[in-house]
C-alpha positions as CSV (number, residue, x, y, z in Angstrom):
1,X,-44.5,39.5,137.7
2,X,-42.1,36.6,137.3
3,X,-43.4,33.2,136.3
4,X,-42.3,30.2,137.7
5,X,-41.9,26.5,137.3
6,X,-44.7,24.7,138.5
7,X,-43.2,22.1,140.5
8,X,-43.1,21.9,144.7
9,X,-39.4,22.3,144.8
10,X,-36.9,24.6,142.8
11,X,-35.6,23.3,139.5
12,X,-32.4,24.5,140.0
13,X,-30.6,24.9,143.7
14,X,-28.9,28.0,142.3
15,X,-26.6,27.5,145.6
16,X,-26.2,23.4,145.4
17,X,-25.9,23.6,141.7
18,X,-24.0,26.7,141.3
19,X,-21.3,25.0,138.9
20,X,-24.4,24.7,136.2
21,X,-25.4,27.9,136.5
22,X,-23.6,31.0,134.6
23,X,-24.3,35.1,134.4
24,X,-21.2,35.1,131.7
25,X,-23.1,36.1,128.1
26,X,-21.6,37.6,124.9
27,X,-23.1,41.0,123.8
28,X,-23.1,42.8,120.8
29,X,-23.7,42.1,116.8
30,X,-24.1,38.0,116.3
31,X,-23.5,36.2,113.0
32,X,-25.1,33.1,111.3
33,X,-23.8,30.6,113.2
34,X,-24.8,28.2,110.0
35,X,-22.3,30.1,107.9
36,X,-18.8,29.7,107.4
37,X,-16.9,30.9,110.4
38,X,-14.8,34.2,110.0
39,X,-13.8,36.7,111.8
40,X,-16.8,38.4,111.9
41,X,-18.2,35.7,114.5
42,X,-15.9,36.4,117.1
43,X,-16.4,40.4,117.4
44,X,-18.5,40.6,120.1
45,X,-18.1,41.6,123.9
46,X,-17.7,39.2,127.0
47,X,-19.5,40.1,130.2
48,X,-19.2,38.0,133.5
49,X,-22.5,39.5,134.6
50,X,-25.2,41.7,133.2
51,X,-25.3,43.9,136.3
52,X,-22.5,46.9,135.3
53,X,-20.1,48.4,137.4
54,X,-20.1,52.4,136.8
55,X,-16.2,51.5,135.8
56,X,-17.6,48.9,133.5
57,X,-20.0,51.3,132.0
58,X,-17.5,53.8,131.3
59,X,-15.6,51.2,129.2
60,X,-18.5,50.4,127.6
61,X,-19.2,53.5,126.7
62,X,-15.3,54.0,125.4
63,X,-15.0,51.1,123.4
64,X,-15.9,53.0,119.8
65,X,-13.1,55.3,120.5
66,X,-10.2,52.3,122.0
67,X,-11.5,49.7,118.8
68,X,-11.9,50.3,115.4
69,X,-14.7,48.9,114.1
70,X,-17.1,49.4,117.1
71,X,-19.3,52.2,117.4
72,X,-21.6,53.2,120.3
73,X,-24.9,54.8,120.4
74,X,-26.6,56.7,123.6
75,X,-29.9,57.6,123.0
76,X,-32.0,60.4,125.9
77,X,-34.4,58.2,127.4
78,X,-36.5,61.9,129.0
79,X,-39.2,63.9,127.7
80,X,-40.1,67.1,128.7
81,X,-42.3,68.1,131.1
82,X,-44.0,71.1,129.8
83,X,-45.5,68.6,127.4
84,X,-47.6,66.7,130.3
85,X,-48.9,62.9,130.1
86,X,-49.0,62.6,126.5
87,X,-45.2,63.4,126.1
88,X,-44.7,59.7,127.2
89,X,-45.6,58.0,124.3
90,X,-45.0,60.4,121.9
91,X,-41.1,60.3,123.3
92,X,-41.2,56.8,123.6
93,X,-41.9,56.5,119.8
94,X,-38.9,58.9,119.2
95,X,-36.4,56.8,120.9
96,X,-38.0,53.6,119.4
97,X,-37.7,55.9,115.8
98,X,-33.8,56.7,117.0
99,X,-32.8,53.2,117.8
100,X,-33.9,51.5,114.8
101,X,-32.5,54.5,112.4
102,X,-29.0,54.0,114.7
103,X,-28.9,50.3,114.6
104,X,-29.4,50.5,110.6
105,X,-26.7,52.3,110.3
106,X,-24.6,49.7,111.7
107,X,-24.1,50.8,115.5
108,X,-22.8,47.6,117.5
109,X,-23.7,48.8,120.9
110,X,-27.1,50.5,121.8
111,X,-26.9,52.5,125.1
112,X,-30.8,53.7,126.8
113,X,-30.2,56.4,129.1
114,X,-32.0,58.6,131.4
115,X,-29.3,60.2,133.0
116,X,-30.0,64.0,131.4
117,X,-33.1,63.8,134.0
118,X,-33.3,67.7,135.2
119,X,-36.5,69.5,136.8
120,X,-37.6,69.8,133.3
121,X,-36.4,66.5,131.6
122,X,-39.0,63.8,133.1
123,X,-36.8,60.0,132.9
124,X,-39.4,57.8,130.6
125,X,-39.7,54.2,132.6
126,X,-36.6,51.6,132.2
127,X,-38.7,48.6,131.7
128,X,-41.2,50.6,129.0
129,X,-38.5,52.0,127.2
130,X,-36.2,49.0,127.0
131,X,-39.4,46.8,126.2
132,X,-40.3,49.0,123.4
133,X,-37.1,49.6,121.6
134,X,-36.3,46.0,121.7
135,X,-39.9,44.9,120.2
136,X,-39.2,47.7,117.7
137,X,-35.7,46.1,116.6
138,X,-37.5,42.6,116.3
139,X,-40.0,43.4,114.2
140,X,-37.5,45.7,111.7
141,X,-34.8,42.7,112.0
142,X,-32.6,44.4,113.4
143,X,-32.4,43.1,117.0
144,X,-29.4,40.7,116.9
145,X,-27.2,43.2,115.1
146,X,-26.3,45.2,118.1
147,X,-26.2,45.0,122.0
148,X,-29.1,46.9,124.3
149,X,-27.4,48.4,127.4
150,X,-30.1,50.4,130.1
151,X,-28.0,53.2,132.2
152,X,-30.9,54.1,134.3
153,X,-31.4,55.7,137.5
154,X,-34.9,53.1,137.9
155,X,-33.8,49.8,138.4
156,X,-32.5,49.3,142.3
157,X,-34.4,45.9,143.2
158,X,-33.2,42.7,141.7
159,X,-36.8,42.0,140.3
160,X,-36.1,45.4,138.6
161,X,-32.9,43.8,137.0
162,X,-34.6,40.6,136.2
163,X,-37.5,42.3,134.2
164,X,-35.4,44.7,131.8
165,X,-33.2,41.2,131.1
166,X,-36.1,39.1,130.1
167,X,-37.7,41.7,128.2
168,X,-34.7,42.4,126.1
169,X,-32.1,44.2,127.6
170,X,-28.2,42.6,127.5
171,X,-26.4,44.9,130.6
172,X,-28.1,47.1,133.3
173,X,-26.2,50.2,134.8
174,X,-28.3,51.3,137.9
175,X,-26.4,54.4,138.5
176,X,-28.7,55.9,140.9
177,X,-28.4,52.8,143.1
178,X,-24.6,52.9,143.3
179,X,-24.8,56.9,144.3
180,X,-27.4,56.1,147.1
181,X,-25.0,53.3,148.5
182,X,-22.2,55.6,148.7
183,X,-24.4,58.4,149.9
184,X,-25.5,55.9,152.8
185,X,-21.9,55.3,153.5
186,X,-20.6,58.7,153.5
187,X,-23.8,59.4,155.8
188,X,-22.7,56.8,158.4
189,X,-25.8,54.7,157.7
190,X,-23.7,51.5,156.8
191,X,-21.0,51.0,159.4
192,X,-19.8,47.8,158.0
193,X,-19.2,49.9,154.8
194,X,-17.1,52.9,156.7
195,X,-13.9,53.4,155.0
196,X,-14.5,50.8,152.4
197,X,-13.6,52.3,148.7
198,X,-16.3,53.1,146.2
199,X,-15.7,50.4,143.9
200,X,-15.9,47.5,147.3
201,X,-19.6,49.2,148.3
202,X,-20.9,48.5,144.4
203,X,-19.2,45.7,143.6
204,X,-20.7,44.2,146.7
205,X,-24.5,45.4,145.5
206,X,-23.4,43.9,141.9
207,X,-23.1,40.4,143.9
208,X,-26.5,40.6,145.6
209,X,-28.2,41.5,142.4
210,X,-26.0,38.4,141.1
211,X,-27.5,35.9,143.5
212,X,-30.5,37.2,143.2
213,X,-30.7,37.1,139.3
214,X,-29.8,33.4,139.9
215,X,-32.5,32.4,142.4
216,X,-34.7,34.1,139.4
217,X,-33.1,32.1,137.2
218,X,-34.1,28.8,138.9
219,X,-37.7,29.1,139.5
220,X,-38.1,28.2,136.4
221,X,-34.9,25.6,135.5
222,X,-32.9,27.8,133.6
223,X,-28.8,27.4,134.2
224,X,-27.7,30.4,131.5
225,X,-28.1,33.7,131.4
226,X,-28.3,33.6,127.6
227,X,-31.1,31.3,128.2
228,X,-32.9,34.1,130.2
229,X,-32.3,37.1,128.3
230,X,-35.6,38.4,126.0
231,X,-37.4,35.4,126.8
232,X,-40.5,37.2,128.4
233,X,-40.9,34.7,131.3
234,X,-43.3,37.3,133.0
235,X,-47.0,38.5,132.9
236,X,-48.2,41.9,133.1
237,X,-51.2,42.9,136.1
238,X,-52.9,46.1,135.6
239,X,-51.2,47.0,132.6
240,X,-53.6,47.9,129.2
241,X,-53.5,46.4,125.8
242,X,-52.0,49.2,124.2
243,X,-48.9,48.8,126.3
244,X,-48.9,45.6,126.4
245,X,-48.5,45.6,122.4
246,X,-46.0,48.2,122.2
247,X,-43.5,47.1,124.7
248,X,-44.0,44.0,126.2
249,X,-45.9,42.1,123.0
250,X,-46.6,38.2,123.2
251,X,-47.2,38.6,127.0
252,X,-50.7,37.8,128.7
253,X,-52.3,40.9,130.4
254,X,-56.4,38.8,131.3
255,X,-57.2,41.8,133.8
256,X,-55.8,44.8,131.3
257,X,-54.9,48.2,133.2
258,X,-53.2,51.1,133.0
259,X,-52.3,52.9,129.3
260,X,-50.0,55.6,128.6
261,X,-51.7,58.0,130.0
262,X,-51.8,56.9,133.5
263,X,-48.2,55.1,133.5
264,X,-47.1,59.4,132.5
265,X,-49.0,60.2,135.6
266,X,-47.4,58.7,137.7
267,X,-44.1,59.1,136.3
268,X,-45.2,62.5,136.4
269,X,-45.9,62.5,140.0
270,X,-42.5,60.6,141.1
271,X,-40.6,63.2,139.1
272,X,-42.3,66.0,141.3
273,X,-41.2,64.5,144.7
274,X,-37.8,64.6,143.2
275,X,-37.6,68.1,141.9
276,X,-40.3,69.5,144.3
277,X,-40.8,73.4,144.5
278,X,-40.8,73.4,147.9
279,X,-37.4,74.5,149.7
280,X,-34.9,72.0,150.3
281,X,-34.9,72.8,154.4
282,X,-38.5,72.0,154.6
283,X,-38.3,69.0,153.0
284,X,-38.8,65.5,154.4
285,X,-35.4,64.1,155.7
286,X,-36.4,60.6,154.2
287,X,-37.8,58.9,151.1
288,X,-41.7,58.6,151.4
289,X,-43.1,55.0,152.0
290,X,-46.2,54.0,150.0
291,X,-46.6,51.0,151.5
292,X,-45.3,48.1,148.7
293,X,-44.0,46.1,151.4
294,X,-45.4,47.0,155.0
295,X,-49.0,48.2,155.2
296,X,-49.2,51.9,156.1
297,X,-51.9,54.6,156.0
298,X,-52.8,57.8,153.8
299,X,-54.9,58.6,151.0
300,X,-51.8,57.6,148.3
301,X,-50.6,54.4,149.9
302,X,-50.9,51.0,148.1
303,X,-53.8,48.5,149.3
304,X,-53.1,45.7,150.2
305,X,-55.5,42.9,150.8
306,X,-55.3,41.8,154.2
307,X,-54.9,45.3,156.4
308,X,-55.1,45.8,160.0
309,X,-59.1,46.0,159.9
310,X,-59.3,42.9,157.6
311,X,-57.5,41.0,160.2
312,X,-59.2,42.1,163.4
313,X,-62.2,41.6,161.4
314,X,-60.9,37.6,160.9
315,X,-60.3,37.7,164.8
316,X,-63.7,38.5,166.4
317,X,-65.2,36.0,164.1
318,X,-63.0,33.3,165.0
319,X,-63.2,34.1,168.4
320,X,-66.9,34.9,168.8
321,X,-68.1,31.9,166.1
322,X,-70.4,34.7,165.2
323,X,-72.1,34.9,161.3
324,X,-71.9,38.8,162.3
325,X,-68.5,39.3,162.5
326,X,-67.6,36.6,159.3
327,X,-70.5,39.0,157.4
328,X,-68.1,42.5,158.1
329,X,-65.1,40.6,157.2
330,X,-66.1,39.0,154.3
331,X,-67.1,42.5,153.0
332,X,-63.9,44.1,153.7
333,X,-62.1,41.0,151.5
């Protein structure tokens, strides 16, 4: 979860104080900015925000063959699924393996992707694999010699965005997101968006997450992107040690968690919802709700603590004054 400044008002009025605040950062190999300047210093790439259009991303991925000089790297963020739970880790060492071989080698610009997902290519999770691969490229040294770009089908939320930037990542193309907005549109389930062109519906989600990456930004008093980026101004709940160390080290996890094992799981199980056997006709119309937000019932939704017995509970012993009632609903909490 993001951390926050511990004050009674915001830092930063991201919306007051906009002209202090920026999204604009540099990517790509730095120099020592103690050494005498050369040319060196200034090859690097200019991004107004770290939030990639699918145009942008394109170019991104094109700029090894349009400059000279500049070579890009995409590395299969999947693992297969015969190969169960334990595939996760073992796959995330691969890719941590891949990127520090890659960046050794003098690649400037270091692109994660899950986009060869496929009934039996499982995606591994943005924020492990980003948090990994950039703790691996800070311990070999290597980290500031090339830029980290996710092109995942994960990230959708602008807390999603948020987390891969402070745990290491430079851009963030959330592909999937951009094909569900047009889908919605195509679908009728947008009527402002009717008619608009593709590129109008995502750049108009690359604005929210925008906004939103700047309210982020000023909970805890920080103008700059640049500022933000792999600073690790979050905590881990219910993740384990092990993870913890791998991908997300310095961190504080008190209550420890989940490990690999039960992080594959449930990667696992999401990747069966999405490639299910059952026939496509019989198949529910929409996504399935598990309850982060609003409180809903089944066996598989998420808990949360104050549910519709917890509060009627509250009720009858404010109403009734009775030790009873306080008794049953101090139980349930």
């Amino acid at each position: 979860y993001q951390l926050s400044a511990q004050e009674t008002t915001p830092p930063i009025d991201p919306i007051r104080e906009s002209v202090v605040m920026s999204l604009a950062c540099w990517i790509g190999p730095e120099q020592n900015v103690l050494s005498k300047p050369e040319p060196a210093h200034c090859r690097r790439l200019w991004l107004e925000q770290p939030c990639l259009l699918p145009a942008e991303m394109a170019a991104l991925l094109d700029v090894g063959n349009r400059f000279k000089g500049w070579r890009v790297k995409v590395l299969d963020a999947t693992f297969p699924r015969s190969e169960g739970p334990p595939g996760l880790q073992r796959h995330l060492n691969r890719v941590c393996d891949e990127a520090a071989a890659v960046v050794a080698e003098g690649c400037e610009v270091l692109v994660l992707s899950d986009e060869s997902v496929s009934s039996d290519w499982v995606q591994i999770p943005s924020l492990l694999v980003c948090g990994a691969v950039h703790q691996t490229l800070v311990a070999e040294k290597l980290r500031l010699k090339t830029a980290l770009v996710i092109h995942s089908g994960d990230p959708h939320e602008v807390a999603h965005h948020a987390l891969l930037l402070t745990f290491g990542a430079d851009a963030v193309c959330p592909y999937l997101a951009y094909e569900a907005l047009l889908k919605l549109r195509d679908d009728g389930k947008m009527p402002e968006k009717e008619g608009q062109p593709d590129a109008k519906v995502c750049a108009s989600y690359q604005k929210a997450v925008g906004k939103g990456l700047l309210k982020i930004m000023a909970k805890m008093g920080i103008s700059t992107l640049q500022s933000y980026k792999g600073a690790q101004i979050a905590d881990a709940i219910g993740l384990g040690k092990d993870v913890v160390a791998m991908c997300f080290y310095g961190i504080a996890s008190q209550l420890g968690g989940h490990g690999f094992e039960q992080l594959a799981q449930r990667t696992l199980a999401v990747h069966e919802r999405g490639f299910s056997a059952v026939p496509r006709g019989l198949a529910a119309d929409s996504l399935p709700n598990e309850g982060q937000y609003h409180w809903r019932e089944g066996p598989n939704a998420e808990k949360h603590l104050n549910d519709p017995m917890v509060i009627a509970k509250l009720q009858e012993a404010a109403r009734s004054n009775s030790r009873a009632a306080y008794a049953s609903f101090a139980a349930l909490h």
